[in-house]
C-alpha positions as CSV (number, residue, x, y, z in Angstrom):
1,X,1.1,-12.4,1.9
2,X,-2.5,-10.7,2.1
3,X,-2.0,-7.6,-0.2
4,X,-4.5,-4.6,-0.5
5,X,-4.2,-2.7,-3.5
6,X,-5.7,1.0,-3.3
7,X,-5.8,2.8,-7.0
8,X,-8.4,4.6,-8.6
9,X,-7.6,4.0,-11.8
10,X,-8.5,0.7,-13.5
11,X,-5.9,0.0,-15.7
12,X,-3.3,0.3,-12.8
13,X,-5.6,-1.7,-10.2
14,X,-5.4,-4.5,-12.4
15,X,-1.4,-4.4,-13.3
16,X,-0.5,-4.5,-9.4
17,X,-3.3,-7.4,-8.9
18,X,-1.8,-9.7,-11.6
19,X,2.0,-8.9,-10.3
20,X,0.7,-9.4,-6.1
21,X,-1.6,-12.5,-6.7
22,X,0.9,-15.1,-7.2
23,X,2.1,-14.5,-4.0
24,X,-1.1,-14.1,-2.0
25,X,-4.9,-12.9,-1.1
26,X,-4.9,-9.3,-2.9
27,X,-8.0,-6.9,-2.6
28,X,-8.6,-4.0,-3.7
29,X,-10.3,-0.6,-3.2
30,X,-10.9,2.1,-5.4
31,X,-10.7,5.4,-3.3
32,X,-9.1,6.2,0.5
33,X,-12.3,5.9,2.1
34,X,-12.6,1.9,0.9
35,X,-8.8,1.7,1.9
36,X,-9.7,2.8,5.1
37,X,-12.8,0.8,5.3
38,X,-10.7,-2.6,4.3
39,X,-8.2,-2.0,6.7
40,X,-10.5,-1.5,9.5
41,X,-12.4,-4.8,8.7
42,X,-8.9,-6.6,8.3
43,X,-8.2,-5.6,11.8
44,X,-11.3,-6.3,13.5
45,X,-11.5,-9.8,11.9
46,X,-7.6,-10.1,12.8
47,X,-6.2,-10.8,9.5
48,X,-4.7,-8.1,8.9
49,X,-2.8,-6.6,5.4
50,X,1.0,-7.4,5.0
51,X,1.2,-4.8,2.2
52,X,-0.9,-2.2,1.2
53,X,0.1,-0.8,-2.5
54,X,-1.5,3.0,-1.9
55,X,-1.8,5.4,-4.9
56,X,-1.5,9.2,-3.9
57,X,-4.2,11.0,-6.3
58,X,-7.9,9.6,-5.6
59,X,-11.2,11.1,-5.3
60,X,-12.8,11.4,-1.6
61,X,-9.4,10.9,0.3
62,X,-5.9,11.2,-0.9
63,X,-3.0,8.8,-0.2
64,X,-0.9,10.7,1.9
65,X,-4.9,10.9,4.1
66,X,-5.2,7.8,3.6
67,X,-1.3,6.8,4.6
68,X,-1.9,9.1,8.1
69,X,-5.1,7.4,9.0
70,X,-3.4,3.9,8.5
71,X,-0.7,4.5,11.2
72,X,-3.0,6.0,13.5
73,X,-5.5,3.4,13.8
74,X,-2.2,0.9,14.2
75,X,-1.0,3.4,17.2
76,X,-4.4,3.1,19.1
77,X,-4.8,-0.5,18.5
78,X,-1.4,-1.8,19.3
79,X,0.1,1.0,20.6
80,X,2.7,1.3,17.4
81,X,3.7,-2.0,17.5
82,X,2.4,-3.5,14.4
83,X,3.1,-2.2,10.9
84,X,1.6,-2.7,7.5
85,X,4.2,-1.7,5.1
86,X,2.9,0.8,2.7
87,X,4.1,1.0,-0.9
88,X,3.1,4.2,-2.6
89,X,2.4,3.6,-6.4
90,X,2.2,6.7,-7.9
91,X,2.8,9.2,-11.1
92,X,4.0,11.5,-8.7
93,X,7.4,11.8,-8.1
94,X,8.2,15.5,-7.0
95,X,10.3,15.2,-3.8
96,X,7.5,17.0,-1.6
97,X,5.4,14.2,-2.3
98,X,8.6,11.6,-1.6
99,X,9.3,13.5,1.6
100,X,5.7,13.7,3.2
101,X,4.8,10.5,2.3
102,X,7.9,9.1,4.2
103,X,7.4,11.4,6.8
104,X,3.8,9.9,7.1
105,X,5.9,6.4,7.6
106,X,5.6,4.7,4.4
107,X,7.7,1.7,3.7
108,X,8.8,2.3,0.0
109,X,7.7,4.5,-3.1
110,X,7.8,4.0,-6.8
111,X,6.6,5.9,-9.4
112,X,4.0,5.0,-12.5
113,X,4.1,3.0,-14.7
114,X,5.4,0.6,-12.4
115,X,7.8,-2.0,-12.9
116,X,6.8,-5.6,-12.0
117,X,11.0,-6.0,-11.2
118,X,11.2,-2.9,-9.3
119,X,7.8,-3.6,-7.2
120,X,9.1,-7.2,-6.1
121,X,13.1,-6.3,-5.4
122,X,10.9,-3.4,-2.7
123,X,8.7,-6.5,-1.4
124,X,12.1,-8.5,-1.3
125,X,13.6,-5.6,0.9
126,X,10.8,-5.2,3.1
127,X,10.8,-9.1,3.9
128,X,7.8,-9.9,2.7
129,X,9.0,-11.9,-0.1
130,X,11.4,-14.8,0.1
131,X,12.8,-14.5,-2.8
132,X,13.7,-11.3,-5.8
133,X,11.8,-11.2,-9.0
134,X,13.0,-12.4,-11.6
């Protein structure tokens, strides 16, 4: 699994790279407009990102930007066909925040601090795990 973890803050960059590395290449970027930047370059070099863990507040771009850009580069390029799933890993759990980001197709949401067990039952679900945490 090639992971890309997009968080501004370095305490919570480095939690969610010690839980995805195990399992996989993981990256990371420290605002939307690297997010967007590492996705792009995944594409053109076609390895693209099975998971993107995407945190909402960041400076320059915000998730739910970053989250709409995402699935509109996938629509041009493949016509919708393929789909990173998107995790949003955030402190915010207000359900306007819950609601937009789903609307903006995200693949699963949990909120800070995260939970190792909760973030690999979600990878589980979305089938890019074989197996549930333990």
């Amino acid at each position: 699994m090639k992971s890309l973890v997009v968080e501004d803050d370095f305490i919570s960059r480095l939690l969610l790279q010690k839980i995805l590395i195990p399992y996989g290449e993981t990256h990371t970027a420290v605002n939307g407009r690297e997010a967007i930047e590492a996705f792009q370059l995944a594409q053109t070099e076609k390895k693209p990102y099975d998971l993107i863990c995407l945190d909402i507040m960041m400076p320059e771009m915000d998730g739910h930007e970053v989250l709409k850009k995402i699935r509109e580069i996938e629509h041009d390029e493949s016509k919708g066909l393929s789909h990173v799933k998107v995790v949003m890993t955030t402190a915010l759990s207000d359900s306007k925040n819950v609601i937009s980001a789903f609307k903006s197709q995200c693949d699963g949401y949990l909120t800070k601090p995260l939970d190792k067990r909760k973030l690999l039952e979600q990878l589980h679900n979305l089938g890019l795990l074989k197996y549930s945490a333990s």
